[in-house]
C-alpha positions in Angstrom: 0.0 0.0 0.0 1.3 3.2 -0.8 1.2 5.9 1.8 0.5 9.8 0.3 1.6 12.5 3.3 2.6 16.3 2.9 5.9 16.3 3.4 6.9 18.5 7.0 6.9 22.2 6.3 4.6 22.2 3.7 1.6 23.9 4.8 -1.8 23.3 3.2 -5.5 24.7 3.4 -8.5 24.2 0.7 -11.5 25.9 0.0 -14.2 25.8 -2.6 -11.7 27.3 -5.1 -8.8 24.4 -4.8 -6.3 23.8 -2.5 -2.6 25.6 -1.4 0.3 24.2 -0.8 3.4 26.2 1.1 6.9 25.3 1.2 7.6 27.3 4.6 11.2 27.2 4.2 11.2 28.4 0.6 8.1 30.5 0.6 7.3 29.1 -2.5 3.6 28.1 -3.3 1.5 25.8 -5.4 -2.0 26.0 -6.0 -3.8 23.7 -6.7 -7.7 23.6 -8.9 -10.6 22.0 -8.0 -10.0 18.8 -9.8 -6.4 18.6 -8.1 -7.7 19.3 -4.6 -10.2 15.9 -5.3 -7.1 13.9 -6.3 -5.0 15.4 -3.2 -7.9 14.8 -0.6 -8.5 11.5 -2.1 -4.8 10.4 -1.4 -4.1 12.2 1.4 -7.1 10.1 2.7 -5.6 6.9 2.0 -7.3 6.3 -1.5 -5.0 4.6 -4.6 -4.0 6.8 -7.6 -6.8 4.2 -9.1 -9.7 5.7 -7.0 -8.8 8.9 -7.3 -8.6 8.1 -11.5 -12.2 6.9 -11.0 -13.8 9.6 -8.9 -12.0 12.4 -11.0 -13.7 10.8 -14.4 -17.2 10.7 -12.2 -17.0 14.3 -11.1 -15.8 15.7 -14.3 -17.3 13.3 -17.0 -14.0 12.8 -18.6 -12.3 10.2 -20.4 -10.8 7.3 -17.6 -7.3 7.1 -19.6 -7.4 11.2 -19.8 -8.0 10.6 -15.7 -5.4 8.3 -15.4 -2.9 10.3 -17.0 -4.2 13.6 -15.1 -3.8 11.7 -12.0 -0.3 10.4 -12.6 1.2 13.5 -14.1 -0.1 15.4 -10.1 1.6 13.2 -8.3 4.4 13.4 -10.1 4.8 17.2 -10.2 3.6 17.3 -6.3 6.6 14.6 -5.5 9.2 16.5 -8.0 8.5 19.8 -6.0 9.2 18.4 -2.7 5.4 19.1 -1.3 4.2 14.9 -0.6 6.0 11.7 0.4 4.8 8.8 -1.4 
């Protein structure tokens, strides 16, 4: 099972508009849409890259494989910039 966490330092709130991400030691920041804050929440709760695929395709009526690939290329960036721990 893979574990999703924001990595310590990184400081995070959401509202309705998305979700933003702070790198207290850089000051940098990330923000994050609507669609992103669903597939954040969704891991940060525990759910697979796979659940958060389907859910995103549900809420948004988009193609699964666009999904998938929406999904995989979040994680990545979030992981590349130092903000989660996977």
């Amino acid at each position: 099972m893979t574990i999703f966490a924001v990595r310590r330092g990184v400081s995070m709130t959401t509202d309705d508009e998305g979700t933003v991400l702070l790198d207290e030691h850089t000051g940098a920041y990330w923000q994050l849409n609507s669609s992103g804050s669903l597939v954040l929440s969704i891991l940060l709760a525990g759910g697979t890259p796979q659940e958060a695929t389907k859910q995103l395709a549900d809420r948004y009526a988009i193609d699964h494989g666009r999904a998938a690939h929406d999904v995989t290329d979040l994680v990545n960036h979030l992981r590349e910039a130092g903000l989660v721990t996977i």
